[in-house]
N, C-alpha and C positions, 0 to 999 in steps of 0.2 A: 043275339045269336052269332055265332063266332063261324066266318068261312073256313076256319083253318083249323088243325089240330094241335094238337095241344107241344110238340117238336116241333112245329112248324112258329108256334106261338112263342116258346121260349128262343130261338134264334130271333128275330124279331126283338125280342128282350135284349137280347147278349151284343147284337148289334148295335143297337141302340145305347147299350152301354159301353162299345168300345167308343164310341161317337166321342162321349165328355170325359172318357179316360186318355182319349188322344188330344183333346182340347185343354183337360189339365197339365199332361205330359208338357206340350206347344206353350202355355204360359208361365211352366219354370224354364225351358228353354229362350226362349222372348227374355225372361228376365236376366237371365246368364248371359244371353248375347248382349242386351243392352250394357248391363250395369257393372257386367263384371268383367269381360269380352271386350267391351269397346268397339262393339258394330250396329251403335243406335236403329242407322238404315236400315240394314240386314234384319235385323230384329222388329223394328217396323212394320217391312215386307210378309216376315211370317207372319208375324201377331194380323195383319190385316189380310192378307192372301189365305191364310191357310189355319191358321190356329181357329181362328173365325168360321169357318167352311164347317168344322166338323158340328158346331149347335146345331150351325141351318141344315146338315144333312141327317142330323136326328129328328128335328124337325120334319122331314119327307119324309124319313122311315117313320114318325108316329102315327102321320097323316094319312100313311097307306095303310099301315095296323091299322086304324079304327076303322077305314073303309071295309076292312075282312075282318071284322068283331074280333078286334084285339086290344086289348087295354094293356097301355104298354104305363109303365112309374117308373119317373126316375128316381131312382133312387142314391146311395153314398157316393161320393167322389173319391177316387183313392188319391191322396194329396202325394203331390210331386216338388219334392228338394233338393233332389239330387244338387250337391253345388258341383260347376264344370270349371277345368281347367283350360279346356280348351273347346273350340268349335265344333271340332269333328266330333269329337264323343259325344258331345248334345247331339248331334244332328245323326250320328251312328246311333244311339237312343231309341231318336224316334224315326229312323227309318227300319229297324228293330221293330217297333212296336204297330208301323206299317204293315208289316210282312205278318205280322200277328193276323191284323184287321184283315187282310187276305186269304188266310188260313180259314179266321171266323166266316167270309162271305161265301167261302168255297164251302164249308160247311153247312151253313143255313141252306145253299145250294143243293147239296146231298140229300139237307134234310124233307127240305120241299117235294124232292125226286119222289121221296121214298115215303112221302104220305098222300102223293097224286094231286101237288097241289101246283098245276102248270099256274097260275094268275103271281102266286109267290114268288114262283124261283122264278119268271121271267122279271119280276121286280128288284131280285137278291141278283140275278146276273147281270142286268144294267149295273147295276151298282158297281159289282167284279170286273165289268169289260169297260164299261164307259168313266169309271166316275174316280174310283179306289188307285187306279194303277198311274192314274196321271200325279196323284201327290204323293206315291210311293217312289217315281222315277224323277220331279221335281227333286225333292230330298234326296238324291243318288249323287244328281248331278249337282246340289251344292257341295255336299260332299267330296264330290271329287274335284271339283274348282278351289276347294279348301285343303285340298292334298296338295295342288300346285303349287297355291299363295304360297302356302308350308315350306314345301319343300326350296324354294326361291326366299325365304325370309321375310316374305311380304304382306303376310295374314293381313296384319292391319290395312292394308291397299284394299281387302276384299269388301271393306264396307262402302267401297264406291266403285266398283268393278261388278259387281255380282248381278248385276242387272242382264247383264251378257250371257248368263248362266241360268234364266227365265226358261223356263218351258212349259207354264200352265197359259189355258189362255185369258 
């Protein structure tokens, strides 16, 4: 028997599935930075800080679905190619595709509102305040560590500098 409705169910779903659309997105970037990029480290760093984070946090979003009778499948990946020229636009990508996942939690948020479902949305809102905006502002700030490098001619320097540029904890 399902605590929730049926908007409340499908957020849950869509969440769920930005999860391994951001984690696909994160491993053609990884790949670009490593092999095409030449910032092995830096590309390291995401692949294990951050690209990695988005399974484990669908993982918590299943594990609270089914506590509220929700059967969540994962279902298709949508495959990520994009080949990058440079760092910024990968990392412009997926902090792009951040501000998505934001959008989506503020939604499921709305949606929770407006089927009376406080146990969800105070679930969907940690997510929104505590969890989401830390790797949306991470991603900001390499970004613009990577406007610097740039604009100095130093890009390549930033695969051993960027650690300086850290803000998860």
């Amino acid at each position: 028997m399902s605590l929730t409705k049926i908007g409340t169910e499908k957020a849950f779903q869509s969440l769920f599935d930005s999860c391994f659309t951001a984690n696909s997105l994160l491993d053609n970037c990884v790949y670009a930075l490593e092999k095409e990029l030449r910032l092995p480290k830096f590309a390291d760093f995401i692949h294990k800080n951050i690209a990695h984070f988005y399974p484990n946090l669908a993982d918590k979003i299943q594990e609270f679905a089914l506590k509220r009778g929700v059967r969540i499948v994962r279902g298709a990946v949508i495959a990520h190619d994009k080949v990058y020229l440079d760092p910024i636009a990968c990392l412009q990508d997926v902090y792009n595709y951040f501000l998505e996942i934001e959008k989506n939690i503020d939604n499921a948020i709305n949606i929770s509102i407006s089927e009376m479902d406080k146990t969800s949305e105070d679930f969907f809102r940690h997510i929104g305040t505590n969890i989401q905006p830390n790797y949306t502002f991470q991603i900001s700030q390499f970004i613009e560590a990577l406007k610097f490098y740039d604009e100095d001619n130093i890009l390549a320097s930033f695969n051993s500098g960027f650690e300086d540029f850290i803000t998860l904890n």
